[in-house]
C-alpha positions in Angstrom: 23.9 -18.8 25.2 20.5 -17.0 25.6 21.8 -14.0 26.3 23.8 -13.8 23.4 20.6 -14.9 21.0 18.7 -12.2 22.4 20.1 -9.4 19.7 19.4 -11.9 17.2 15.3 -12.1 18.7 14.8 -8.5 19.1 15.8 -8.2 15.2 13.6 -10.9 14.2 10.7 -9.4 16.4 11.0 -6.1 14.9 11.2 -7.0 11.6 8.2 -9.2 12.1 6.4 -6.1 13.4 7.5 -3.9 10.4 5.9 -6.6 8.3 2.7 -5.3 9.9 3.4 -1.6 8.8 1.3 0.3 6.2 3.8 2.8 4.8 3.8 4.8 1.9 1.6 4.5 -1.3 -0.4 1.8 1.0 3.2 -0.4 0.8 3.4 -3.4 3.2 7.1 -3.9 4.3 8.6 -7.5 4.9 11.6 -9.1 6.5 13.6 -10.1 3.8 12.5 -13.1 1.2 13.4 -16.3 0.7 15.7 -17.3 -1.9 13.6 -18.0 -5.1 14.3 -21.0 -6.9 16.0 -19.1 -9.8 18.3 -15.9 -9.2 17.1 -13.0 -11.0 19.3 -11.3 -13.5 19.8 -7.8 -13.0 21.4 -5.2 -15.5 23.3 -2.1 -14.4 22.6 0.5 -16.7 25.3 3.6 -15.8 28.4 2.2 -14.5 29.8 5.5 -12.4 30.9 5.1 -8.8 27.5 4.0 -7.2 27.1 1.2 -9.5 31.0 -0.4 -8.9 31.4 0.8 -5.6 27.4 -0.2 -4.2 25.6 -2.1 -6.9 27.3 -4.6 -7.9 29.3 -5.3 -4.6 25.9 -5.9 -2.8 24.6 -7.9 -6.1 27.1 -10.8 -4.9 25.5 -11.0 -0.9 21.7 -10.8 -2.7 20.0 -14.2 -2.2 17.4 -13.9 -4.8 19.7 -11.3 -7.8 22.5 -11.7 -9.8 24.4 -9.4 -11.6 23.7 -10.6 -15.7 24.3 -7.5 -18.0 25.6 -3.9 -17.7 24.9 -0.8 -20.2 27.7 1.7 -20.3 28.5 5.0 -22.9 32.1 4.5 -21.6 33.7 1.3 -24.0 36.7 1.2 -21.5 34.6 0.4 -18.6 33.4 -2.7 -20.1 36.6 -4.8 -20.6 37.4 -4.2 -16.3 33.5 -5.3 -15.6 33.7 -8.4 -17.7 36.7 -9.7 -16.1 35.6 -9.1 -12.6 32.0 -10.4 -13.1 32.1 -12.8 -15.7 29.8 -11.1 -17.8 29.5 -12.4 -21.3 29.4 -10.1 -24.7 25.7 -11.0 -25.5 25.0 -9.3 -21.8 26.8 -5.7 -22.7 24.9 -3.0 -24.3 25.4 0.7 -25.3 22.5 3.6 -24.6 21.9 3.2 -28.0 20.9 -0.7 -28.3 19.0 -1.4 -25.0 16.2 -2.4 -26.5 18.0 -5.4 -27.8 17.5 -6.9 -24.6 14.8 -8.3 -25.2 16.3 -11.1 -27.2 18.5 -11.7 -24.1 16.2 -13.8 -21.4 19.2 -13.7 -18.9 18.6 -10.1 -17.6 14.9 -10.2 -16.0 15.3 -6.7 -14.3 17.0 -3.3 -15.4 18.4 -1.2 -11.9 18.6 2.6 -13.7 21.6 4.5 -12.0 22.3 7.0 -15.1 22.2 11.1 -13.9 18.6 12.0 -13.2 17.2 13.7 -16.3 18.0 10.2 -18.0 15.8 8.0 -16.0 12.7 7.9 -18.0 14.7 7.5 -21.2 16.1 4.3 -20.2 13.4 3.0 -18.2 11.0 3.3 -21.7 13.7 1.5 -23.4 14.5 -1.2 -20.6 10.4 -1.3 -20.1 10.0 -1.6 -24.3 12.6 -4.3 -24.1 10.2 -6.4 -21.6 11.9 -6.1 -18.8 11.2 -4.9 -15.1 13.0 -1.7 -13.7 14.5 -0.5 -10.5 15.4 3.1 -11.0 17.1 5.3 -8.5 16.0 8.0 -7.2 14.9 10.9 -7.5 12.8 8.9 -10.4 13.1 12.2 -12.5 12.8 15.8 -13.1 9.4 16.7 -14.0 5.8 14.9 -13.3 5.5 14.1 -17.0 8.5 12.1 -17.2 7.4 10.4 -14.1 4.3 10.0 -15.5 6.2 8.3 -19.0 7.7 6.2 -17.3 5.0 4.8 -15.3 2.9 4.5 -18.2 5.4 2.3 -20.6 6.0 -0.3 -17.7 1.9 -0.7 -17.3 2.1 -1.1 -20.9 4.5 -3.5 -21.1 3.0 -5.2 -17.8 6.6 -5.1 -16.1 7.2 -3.6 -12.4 8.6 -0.1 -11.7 10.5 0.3 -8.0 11.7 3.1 -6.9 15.2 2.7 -4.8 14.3 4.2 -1.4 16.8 2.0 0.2 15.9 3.6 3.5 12.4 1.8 3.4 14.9 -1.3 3.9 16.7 0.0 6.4 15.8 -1.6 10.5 16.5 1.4 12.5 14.4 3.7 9.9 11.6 1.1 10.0 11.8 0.9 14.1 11.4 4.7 14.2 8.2 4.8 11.4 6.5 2.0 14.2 7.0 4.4 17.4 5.8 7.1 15.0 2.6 4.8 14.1 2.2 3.0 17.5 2.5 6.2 18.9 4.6 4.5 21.5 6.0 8.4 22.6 2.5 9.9 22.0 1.5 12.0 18.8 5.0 13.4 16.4 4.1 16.9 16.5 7.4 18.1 14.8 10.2 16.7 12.5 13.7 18.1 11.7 15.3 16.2 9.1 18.9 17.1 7.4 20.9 15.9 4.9 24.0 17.6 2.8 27.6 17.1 1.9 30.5 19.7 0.9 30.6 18.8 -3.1 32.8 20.7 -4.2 33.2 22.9 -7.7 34.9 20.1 -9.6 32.5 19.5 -12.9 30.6 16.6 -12.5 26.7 15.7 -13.7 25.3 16.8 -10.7 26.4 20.6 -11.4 25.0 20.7 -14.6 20.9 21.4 -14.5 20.5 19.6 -17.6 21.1 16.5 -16.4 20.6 16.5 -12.6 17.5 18.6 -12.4 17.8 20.0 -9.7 21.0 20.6 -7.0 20.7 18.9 -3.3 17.2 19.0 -3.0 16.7 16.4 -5.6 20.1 14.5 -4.8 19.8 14.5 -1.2 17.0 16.4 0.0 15.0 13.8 -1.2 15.4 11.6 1.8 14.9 13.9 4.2 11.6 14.5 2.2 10.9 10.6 2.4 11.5 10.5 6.2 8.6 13.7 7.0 6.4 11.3 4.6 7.2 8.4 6.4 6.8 9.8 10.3 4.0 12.1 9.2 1.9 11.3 6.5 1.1 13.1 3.3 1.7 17.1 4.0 -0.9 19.5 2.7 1.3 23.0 2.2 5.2 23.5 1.4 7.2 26.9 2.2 10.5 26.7 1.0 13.5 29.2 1.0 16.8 28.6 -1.4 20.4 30.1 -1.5 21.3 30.1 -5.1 24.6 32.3 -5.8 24.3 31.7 -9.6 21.1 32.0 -10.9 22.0 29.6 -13.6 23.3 26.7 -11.6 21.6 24.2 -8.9 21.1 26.0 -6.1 23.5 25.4 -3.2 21.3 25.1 -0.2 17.6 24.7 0.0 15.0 24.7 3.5 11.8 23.9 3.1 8.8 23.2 5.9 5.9 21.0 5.2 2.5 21.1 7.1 0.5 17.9 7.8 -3.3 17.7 8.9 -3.7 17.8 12.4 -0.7 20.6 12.5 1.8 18.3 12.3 5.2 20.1 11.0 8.0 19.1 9.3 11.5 21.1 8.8 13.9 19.9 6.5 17.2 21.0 5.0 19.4 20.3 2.7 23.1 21.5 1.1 25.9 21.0 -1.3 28.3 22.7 1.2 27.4 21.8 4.3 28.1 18.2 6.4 24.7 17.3 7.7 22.9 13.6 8.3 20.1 13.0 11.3 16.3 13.6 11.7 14.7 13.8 14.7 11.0 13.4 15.7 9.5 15.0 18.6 6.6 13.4 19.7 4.3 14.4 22.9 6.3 12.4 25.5 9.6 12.5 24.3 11.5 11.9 21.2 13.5 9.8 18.6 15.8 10.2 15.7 18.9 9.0 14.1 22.6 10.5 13.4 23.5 9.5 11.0 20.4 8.6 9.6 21.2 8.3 5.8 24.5 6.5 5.0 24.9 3.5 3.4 25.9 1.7 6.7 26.8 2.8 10.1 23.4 4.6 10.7 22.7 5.2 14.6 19.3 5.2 16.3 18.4 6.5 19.4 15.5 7.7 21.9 14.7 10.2 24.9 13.4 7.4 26.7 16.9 5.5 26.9 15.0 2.3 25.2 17.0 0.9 22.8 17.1 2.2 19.1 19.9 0.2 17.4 20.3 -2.8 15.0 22.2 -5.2 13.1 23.5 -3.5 10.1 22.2 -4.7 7.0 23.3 -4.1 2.8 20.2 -1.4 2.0 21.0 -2.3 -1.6 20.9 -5.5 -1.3 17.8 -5.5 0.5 15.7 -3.6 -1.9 17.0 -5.5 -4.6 16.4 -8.6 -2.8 12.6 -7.6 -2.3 12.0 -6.3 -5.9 13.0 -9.8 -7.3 10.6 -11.5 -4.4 7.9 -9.0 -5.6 8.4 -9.8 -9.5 8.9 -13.5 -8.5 5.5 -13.7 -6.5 3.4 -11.1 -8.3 3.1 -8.9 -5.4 3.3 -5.2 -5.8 6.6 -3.4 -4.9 6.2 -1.4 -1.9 8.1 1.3 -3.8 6.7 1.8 -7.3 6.9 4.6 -9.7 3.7 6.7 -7.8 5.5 6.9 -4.8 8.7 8.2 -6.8 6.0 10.9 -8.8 4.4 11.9 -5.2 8.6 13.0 -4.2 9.1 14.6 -7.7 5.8 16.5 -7.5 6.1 17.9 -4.0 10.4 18.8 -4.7 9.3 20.7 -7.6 6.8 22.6 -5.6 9.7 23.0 -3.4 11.4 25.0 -6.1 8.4 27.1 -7.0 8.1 28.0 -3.4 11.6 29.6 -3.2 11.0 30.7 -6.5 7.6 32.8 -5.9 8.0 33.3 -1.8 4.8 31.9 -1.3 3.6 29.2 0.5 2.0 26.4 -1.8 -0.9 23.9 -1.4 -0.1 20.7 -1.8 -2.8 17.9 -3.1 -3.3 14.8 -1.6 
């Protein structure tokens, strides 16, 4: 019987130690909270395949969420949702009447999964409404949007999270302590990759109106989030793009980041090429994951031969489950909008990098 509780311990004792963790934007992660007494509601606003096939799957195995309200653009979708959630009419809004949410007291918190260059649109309006707001990331496509969007949830005195579900993740946070305990010695280098084969079929994230951006914003992002997270807050970006039609996303973007103390990082990112794992090498060995950015199934591992692997855990519901602790407590989310503007800032100086083939300062 002790043998077989001994998984079990090692998770609780590393979560306990990630409690202990400074991470980015000064954030404190936590094991995950205790049930409140009252579930918050949460309202999906975009209902497209990571909102039915994530979102609201993982809403159900929360402990301190429920799923009370969706906003959609598409009238079908909203018949199917009803049925399978039990989601009443007062709960169901357009783009266009968000803001009447704030005659409904059922939906506490908004969760923003519309395309990119839509975020600060309907975080102002969920924000003006009076309610909180996870948004996903990347939180949008230029500073001053960012910067919007911060500024109308201070006003309104609600919360803004950013949903950097890897900052929930065990084997991500396990990797960030030997990075901070230096448990291998000092990281001097980190490769990160992520990219997927998407295909020419028209879709959102094709079309630079609404996305933005191409990989780099869409995926690149986390590989971005994991140099930040092993390395600290770089100082310079050099960045190199392939972009066969000047008027589309580009389709594969390399950029390297420099920290003080010479620390480097080198991350990659693609819309035609399969790639998912980071590694960090550190003085005395090194540590990494593959994959390292999925929804589940993520694999840890070190040059050591100690142990790197966990129980798998609901990212989704994770995050979620600490932004409704956070609101319920008063304590800051460990993921708010700065930490979303600091990404957007240093992407976009990604872009001007490959644009200008120059290296770039970067400020603190």
């Amino acid at each position: 019987m002790a043998k077989d509780l001994q998984p079990r311990r090692e998770f609780i004792r590393h979560a306990v130690i990630a409690a202990s963790l400074p991470l980015l934007s000064g954030s404190i992660l936590a094991p995950r909270p205790p049930r409140q007494r009252r579930p918050l509601g949460f309202a999906l606003v975009g209902l497209g395949s990571l909102s039915r096939n994530q979102l609201a799957p993982a809403l159900q195995r929360t402990t301190n969420c429920r799923l009370a309200g969706i906003v959609t653009g598409s009238p079908e979708k909203v018949a199917p949702w009803q049925q399978q959630y039990g989601i009443p009419d007062r709960s169901v809004y357009s783009y266009e009447t968000m803001e009447r949410m704030s005659e409904n007291a059922d939906i506490d918190v908004v969760y923003v999964v519309t395309p990119n260059a839509l975020h600060a649109e309907h975080t102002i309006k969920a924000a003006r409404a009076g309610k909180h707001v996870l948004c996903e990331k990347p939180m949008e496509v230029s500073t001053e949007r960012c910067q919007a969007m911060i500024d109308a949830c201070r006003t309104a005195g609600k919360q803004l999270a950013i949903a950097y579900r890897c900052q929930f993740e065990p084997h991500h946070l396990e990797c960030v302590r030997l990075a901070r305990e230096r448990v291998l010695g000092d990281v001097r280098v980190v490769q990160a990759s992520f990219g997927f084969p998407l295909g020419n079929r028209p879709q959102w994230r094709l079309d630079p109106s609404l996305a933005g951006g191409g990989p780099l914003l869409d995926v690149g992002i986390y590989t971005l989030q994991t140099a930040r997270m092993l390395a600290g807050e770089p100082v310079s970006i050099t960045a190199l793009e392939t972009r066969p039609d000047p008027a589309a996303v580009e389709e594969a973007i390399f950029f390297t980041l420099t920290f003080p103390g010479g620390v480097i990082a080198q991350c990659s990112t693609s819309y035609r090429t399969p790639m998912n794992a980071f590694t960090a090498f550190a003085e005395r060995g090194s540590f990494g994951m593959n994959p390292a950015y999925n929804y589940g199934g993520n694999r840890g591992w070190r040059s050591d031969g100690a142990p790197l692997s966990f129980p798998q855990i609901d990212q989704f519901a994770a995050e979620m489950d600490d932004f409704a602790d956070c609101i319920a407590t008063g304590r800051p989310t460990r993921v708010p909008g700065e930490e979303g503007l600091r990404d957007v800032r240093i992407l976009l100086a990604a872009y001007e990098s490959a644009r200008t083939d120059r290296t770039l300062r970067l400020d603190p």
